[in-house]
LOFINU-147711 format. One line per 4 residues: number of its first residue (from 1); their letters; for each residue z, y, x of N, C-alpha, C, O. Coordinates in nm, 3 decimals. Example, Ala and Ser with C-alpha at 12.3 -4.5 7.8 and 13.67 -1.06 7.14 Angstrom:
2
1	as	0.780 -0.569 1.319 0.780 -0.450 1.230 0.780 -0.330 1.320 0.846 -0.332 1.424; 0.708 -0.225 1.285 0.714 -0.106 1.367 0.787 0.003 1.290 0.804 0.114 1.341
This chain:
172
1	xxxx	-0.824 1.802 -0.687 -0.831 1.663 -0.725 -0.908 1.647 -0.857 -1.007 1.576 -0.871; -0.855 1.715 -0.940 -0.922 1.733 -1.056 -1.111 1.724 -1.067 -1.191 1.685 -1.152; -1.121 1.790 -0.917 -1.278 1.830 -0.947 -1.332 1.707 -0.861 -1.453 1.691 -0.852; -1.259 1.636 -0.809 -1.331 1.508 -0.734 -1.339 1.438 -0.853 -1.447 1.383 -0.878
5	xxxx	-1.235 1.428 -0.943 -1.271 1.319 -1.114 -1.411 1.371 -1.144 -1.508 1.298 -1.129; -1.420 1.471 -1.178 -1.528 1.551 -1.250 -1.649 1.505 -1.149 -1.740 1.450 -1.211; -1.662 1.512 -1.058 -1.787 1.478 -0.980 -1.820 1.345 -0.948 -1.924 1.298 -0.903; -1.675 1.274 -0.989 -1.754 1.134 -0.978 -1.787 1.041 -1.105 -1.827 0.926 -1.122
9	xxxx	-1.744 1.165 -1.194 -1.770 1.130 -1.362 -1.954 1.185 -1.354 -2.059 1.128 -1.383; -1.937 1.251 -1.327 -2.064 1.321 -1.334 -2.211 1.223 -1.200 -2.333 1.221 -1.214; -2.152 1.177 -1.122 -2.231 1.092 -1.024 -2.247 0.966 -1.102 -2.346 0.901 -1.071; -2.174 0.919 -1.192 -2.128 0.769 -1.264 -2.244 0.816 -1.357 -2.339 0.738 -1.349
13	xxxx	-2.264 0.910 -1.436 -2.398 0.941 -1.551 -2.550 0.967 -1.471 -2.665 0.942 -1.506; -2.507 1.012 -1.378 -2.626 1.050 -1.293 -2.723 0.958 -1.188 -2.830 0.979 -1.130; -2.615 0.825 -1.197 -2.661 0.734 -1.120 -2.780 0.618 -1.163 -2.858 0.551 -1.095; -2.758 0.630 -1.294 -2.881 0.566 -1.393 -3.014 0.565 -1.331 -3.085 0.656 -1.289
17	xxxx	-3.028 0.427 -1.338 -3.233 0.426 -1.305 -3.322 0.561 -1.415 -3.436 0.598 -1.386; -3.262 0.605 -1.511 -3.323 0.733 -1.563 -3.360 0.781 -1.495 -3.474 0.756 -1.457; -3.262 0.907 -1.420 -3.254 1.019 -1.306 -3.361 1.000 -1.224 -3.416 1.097 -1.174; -3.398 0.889 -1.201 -3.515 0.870 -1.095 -3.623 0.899 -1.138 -3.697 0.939 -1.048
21	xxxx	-3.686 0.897 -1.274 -3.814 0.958 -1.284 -3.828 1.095 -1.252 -3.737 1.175 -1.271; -3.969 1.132 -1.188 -4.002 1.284 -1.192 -3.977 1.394 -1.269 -4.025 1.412 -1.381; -3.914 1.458 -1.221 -3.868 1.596 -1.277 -3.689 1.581 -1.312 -3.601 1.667 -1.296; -3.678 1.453 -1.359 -3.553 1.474 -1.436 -3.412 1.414 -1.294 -3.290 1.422 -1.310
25	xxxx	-3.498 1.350 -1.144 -3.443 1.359 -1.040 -3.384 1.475 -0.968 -3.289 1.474 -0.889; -3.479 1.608 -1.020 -3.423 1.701 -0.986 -3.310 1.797 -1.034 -3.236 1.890 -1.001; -3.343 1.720 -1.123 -3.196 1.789 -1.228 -3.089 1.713 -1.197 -2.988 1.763 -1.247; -3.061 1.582 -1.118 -2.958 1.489 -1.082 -2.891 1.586 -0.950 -2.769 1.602 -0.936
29	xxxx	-2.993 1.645 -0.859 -2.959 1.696 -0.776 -2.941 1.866 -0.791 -2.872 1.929 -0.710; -2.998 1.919 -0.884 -2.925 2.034 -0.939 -2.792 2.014 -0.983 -2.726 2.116 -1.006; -2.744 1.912 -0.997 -2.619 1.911 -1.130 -2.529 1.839 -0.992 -2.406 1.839 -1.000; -2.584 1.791 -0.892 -2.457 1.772 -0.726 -2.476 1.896 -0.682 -2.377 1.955 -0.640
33	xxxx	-2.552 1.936 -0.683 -2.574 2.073 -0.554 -2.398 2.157 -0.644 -2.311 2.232 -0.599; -2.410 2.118 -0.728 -2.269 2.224 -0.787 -2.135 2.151 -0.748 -2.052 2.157 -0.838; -2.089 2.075 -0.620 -2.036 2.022 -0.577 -2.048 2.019 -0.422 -1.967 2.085 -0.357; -2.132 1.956 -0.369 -2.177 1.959 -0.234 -2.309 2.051 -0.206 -2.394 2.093 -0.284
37	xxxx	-2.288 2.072 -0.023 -2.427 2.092 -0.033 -2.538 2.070 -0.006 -2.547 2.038 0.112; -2.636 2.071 -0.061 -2.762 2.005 -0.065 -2.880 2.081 -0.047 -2.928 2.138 -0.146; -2.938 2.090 0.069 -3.103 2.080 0.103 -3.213 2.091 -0.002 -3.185 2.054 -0.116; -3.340 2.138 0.024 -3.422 2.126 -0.080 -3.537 1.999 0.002 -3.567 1.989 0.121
41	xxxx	-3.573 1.933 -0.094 -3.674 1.861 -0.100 -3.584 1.715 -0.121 -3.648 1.612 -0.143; -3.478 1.710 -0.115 -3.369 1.566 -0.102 -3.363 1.485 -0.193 -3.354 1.541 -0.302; -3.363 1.368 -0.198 -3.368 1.224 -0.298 -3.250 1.162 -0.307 -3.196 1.135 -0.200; -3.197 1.134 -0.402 -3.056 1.080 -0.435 -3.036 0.983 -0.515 -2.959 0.990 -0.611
45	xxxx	-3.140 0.827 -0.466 -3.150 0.751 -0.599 -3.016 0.642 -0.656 -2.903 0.616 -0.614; -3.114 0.592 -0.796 -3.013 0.527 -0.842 -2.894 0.480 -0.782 -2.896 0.487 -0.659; -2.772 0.426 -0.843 -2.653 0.374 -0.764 -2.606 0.403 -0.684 -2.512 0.327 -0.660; -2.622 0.531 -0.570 -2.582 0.594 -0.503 -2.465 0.723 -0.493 -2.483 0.842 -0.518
49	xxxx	-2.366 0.670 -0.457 -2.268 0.773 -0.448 -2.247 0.829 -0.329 -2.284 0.786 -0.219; -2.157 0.973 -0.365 -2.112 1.054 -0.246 -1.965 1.065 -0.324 -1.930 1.105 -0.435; -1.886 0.999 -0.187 -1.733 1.025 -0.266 -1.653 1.041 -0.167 -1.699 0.996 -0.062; -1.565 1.083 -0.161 -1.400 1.149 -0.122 -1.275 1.048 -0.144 -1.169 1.108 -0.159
53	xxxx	-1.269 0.938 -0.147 -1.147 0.881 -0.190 -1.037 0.905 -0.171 -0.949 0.920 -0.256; -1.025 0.916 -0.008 -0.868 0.962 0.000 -0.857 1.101 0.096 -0.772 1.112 0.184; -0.919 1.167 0.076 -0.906 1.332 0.107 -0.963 1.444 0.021 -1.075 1.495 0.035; -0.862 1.479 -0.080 -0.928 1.556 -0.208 -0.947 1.721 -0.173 -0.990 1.809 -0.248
57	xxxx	-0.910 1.730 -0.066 -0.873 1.868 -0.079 -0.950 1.973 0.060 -0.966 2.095 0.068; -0.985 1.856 0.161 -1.038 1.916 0.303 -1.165 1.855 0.333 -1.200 1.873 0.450; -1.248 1.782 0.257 -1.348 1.728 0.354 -1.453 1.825 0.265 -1.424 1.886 0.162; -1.582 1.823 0.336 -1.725 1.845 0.292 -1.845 1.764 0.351 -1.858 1.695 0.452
61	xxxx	-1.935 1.801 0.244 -2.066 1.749 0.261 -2.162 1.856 0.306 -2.172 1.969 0.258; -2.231 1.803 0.405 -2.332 1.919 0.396 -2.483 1.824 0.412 -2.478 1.744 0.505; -2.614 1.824 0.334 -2.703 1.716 0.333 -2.830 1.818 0.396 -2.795 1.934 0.378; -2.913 1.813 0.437 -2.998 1.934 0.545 -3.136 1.901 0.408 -3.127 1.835 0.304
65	xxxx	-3.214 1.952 0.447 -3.379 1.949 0.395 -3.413 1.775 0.382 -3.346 1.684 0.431; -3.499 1.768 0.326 -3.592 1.688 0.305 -3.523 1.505 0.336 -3.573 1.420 0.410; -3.414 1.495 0.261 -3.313 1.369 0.334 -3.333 1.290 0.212 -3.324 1.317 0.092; -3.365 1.173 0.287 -3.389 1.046 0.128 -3.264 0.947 0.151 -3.213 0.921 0.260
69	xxxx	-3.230 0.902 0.040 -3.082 0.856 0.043 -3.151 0.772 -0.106 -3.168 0.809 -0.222; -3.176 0.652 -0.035 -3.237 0.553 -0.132 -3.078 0.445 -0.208 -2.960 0.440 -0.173; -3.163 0.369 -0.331 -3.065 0.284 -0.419 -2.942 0.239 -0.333 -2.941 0.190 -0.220; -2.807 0.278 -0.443 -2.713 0.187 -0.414 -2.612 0.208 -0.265 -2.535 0.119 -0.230
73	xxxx	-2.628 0.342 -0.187 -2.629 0.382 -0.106 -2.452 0.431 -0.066 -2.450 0.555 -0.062; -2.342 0.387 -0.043 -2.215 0.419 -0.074 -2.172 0.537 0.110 -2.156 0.526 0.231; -2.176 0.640 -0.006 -2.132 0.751 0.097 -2.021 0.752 0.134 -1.982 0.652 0.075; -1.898 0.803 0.212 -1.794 0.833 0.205 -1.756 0.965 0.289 -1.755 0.958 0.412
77	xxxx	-1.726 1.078 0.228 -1.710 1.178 0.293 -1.610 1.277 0.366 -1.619 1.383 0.427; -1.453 1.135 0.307 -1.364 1.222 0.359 -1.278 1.279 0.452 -1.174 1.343 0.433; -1.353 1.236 0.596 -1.342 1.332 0.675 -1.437 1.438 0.706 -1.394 1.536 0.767; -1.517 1.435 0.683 -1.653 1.591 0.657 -1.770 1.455 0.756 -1.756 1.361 0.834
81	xxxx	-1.886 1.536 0.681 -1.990 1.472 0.696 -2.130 1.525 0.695 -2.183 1.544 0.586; -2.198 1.553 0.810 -2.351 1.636 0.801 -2.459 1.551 0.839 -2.479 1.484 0.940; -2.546 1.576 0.700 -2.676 1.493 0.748 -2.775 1.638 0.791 -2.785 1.742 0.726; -2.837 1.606 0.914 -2.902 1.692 0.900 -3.038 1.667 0.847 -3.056 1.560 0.789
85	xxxx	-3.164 1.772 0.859 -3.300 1.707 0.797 -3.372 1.603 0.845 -3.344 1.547 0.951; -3.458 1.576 0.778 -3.544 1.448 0.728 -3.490 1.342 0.776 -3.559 1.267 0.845; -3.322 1.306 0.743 -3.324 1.171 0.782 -3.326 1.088 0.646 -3.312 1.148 0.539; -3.345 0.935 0.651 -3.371 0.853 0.575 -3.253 0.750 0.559 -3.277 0.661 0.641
89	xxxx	-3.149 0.724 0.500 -3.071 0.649 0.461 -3.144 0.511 0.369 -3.197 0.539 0.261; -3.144 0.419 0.398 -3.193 0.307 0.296 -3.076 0.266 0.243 -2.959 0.287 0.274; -3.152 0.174 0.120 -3.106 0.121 0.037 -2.948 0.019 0.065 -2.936 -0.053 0.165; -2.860 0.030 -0.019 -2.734 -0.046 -0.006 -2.648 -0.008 0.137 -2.534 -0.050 0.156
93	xxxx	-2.733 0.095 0.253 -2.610 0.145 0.317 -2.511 0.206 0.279 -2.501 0.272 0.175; -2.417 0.184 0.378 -2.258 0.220 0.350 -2.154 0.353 0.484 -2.066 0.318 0.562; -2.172 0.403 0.476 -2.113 0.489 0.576 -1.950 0.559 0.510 -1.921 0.594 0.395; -1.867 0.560 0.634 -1.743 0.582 0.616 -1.699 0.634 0.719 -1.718 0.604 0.837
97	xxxx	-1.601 0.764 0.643 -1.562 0.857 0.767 -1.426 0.848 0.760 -1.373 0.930 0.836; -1.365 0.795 0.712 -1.202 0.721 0.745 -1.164 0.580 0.730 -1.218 0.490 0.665; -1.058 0.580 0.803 -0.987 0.415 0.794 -0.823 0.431 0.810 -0.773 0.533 0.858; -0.738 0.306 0.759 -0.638 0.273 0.772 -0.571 0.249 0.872 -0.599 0.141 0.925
101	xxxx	-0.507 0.298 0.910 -0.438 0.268 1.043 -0.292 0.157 1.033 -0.174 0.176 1.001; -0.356 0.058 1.070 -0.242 -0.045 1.037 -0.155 -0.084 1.202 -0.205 -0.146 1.296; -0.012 -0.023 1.196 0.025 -0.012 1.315 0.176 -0.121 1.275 0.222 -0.193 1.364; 0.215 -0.120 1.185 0.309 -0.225 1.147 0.286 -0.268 1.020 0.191 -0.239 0.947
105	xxxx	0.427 -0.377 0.985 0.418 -0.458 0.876 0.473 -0.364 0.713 0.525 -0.412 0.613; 0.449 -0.274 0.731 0.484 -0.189 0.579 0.388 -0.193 0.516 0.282 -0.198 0.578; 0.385 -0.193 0.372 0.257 -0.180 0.323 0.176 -0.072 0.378 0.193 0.023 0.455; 0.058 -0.133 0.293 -0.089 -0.039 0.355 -0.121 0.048 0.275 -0.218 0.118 0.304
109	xxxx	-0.054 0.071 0.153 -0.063 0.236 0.109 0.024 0.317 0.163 0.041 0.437 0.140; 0.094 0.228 0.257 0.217 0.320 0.306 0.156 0.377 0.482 0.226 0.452 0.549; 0.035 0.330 0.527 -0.001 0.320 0.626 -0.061 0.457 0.675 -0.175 0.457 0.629; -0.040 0.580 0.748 -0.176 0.683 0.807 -0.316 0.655 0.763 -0.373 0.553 0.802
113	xxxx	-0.376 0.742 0.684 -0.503 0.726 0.703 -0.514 0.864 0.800 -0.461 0.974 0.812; -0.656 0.751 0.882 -0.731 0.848 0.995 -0.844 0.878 0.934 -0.916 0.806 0.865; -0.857 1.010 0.971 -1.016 1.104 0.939 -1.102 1.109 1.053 -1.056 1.134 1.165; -1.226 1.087 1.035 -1.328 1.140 1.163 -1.442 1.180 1.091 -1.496 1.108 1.007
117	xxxx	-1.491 1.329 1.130 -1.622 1.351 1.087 -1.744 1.300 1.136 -1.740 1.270 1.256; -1.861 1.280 1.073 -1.952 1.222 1.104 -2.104 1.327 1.123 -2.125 1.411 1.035; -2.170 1.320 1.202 -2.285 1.398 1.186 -2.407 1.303 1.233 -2.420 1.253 1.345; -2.506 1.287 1.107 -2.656 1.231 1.173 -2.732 1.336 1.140 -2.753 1.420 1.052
121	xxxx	-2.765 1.298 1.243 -2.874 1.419 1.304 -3.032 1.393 1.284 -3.083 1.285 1.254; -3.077 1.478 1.299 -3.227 1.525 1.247 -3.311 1.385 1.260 -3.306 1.312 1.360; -3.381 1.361 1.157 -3.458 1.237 1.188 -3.404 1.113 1.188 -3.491 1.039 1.235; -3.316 1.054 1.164 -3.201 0.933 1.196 -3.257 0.875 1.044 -3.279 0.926 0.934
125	xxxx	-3.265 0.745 1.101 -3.284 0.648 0.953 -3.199 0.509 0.988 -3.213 0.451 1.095; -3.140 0.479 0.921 -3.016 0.412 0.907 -3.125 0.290 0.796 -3.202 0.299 0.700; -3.082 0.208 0.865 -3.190 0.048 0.758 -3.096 0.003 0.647 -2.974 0.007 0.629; -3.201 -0.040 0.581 -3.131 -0.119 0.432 -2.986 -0.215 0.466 -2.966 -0.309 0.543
129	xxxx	-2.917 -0.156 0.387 -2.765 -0.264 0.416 -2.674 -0.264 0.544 -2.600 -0.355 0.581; -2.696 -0.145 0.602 -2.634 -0.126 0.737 -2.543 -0.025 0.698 -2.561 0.063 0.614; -2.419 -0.053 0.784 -2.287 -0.013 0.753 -2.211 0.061 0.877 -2.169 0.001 0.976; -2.201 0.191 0.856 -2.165 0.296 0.969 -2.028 0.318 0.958 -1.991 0.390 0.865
133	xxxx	-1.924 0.262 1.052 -1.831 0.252 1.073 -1.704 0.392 1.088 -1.750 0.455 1.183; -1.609 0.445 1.055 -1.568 0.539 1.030 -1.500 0.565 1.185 -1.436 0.669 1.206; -1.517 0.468 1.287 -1.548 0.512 1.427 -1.617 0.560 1.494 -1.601 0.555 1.616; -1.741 0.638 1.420 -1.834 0.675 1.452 -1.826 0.828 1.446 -1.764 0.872 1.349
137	xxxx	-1.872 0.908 1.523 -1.893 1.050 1.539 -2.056 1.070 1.512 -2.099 1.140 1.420; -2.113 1.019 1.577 -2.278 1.077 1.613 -2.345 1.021 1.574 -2.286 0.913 1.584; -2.441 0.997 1.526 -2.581 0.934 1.462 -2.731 1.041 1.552 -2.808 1.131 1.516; -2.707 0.960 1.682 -2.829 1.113 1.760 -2.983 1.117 1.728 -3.044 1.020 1.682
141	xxxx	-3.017 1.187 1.744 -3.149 1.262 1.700 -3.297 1.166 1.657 -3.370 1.145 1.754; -3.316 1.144 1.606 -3.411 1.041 1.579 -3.394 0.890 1.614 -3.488 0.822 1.655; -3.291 0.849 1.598 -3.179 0.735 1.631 -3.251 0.613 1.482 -3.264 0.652 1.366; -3.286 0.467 1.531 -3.312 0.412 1.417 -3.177 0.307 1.435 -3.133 0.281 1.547
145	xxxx	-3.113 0.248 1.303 -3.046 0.178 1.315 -3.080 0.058 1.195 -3.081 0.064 1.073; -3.104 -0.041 1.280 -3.148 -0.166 1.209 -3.057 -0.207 1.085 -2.955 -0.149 1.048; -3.116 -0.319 1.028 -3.110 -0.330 0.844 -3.053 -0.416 0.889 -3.092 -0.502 0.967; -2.886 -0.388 0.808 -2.769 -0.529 0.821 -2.715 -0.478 0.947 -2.684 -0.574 1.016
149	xxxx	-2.687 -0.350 1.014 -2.626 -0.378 1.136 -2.508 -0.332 1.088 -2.484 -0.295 0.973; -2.429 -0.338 1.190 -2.276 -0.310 1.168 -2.217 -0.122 1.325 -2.190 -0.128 1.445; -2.221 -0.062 1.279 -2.182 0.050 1.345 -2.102 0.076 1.409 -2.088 0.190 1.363; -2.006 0.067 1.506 -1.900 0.095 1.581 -1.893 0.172 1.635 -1.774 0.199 1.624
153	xxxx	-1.940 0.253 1.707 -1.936 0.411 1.807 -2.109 0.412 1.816 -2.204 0.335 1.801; -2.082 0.546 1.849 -2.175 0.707 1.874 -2.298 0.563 1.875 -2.294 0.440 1.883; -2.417 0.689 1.859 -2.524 0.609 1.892 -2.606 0.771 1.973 -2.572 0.888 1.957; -2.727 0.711 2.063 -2.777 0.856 2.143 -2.909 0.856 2.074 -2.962 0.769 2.006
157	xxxx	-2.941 0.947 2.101 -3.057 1.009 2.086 -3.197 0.929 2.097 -3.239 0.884 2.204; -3.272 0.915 1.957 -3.377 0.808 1.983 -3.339 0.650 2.030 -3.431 0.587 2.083; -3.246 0.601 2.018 -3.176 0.504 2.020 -3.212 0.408 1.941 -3.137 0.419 1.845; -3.301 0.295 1.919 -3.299 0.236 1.814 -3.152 0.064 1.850 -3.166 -0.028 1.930
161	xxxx	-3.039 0.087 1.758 -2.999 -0.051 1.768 -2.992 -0.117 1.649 -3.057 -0.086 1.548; -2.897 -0.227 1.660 -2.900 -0.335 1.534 -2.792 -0.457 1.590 -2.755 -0.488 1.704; -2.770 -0.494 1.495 -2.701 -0.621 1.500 -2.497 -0.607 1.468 -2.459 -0.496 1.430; -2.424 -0.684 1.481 -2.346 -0.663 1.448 -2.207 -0.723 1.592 -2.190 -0.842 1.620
165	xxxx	-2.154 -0.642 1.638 -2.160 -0.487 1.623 -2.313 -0.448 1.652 -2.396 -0.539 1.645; -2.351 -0.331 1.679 -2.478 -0.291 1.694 -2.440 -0.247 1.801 -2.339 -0.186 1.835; -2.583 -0.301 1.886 -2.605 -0.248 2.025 -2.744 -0.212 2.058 -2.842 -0.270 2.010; -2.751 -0.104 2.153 -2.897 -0.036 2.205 -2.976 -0.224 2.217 -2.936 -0.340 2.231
169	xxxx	-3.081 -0.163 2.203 -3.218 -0.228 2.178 -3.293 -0.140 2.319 -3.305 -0.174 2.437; -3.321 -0.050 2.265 -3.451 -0.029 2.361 -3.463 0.169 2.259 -3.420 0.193 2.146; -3.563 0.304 2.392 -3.558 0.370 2.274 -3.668 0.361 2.195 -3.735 0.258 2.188; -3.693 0.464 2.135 -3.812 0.502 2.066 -3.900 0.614 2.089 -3.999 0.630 2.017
């Protein structure tokens, strides 16, 4: 627990429009790689977190090669989570790998949280402001998902959808 404080103390300094200039971006991602793991060639800009809220002790990250993970970008990792390479996350998405399970009237800190891991896969670009639902397992293989959509289950392979919920479009 201790080291989830420390890494999100350390993501909170690191998140600065600074970090983004050349050279000193890579030192943002030298100084995560000592936490998660991280790919070479990968972008981690401003305002963007990778966090654990309510599983301190069992989840991981694993981020593949060459993955851009643009401004403002709210990760959530705690049921485990693999990006694989060159996918593209835009700006102000939100992805989440657990939820509350509200089955009666007791409070809701008192409620199960459910875990599900998540994996997007090679090539997957997820649009500005689109929000991947912690019902989700799959993000398939060169899969585009439109800006502002809303995520509810698996998506296939080369799949481009959108909308809210999000549904197939057509592929690519």
């Amino acid at each position: 627990m201790i080291r989830e404080y420390i890494f999100r103390l350390i993501q909170h300094c690191l998140s600065l429009f600074v970090f983004d200039t050349p050279g000193i971006s890579a030192f943002k991602v030298f100084c995560l790689r000592r936490f998660v793991k991280i790919g070479r060639n990968c972008h981690i800009f401003y305002g963007s977190f990778l966090v654990s809220p309510e599983n301190f002790n069992g989840p991981y990250l694993e981020i593949g090669n060459n993955v851009r993970i643009s401004h403002d970008c709210f990760i959530d990792y705690s049921g485990g989570l693999i990006i694989q390479d060159d996918v593209w996350i835009s700006g102000r998405a939100s992805i989440t790998t657990h939820s509350h399970k509200i089955s009666d009237r007791t409070l809701k800190k008192d409620q199960p949280v459910e875990y599900s891991q998540l994996i997007i896969e090679r090539d997957a670009w997820i649009g500005a402001g689109a929000a991947i639902l912690a019902s989700v397992n799959k993000i398939g293989r060169g899969a585009i998902i439109g800006a502002g959509s809303i995520v509810t289950k698996d998506v296939d392979e080369f799949s481009v959808v959108a909308g809210n919920p999000a549904r197939h479009l057509r592929y690519r």
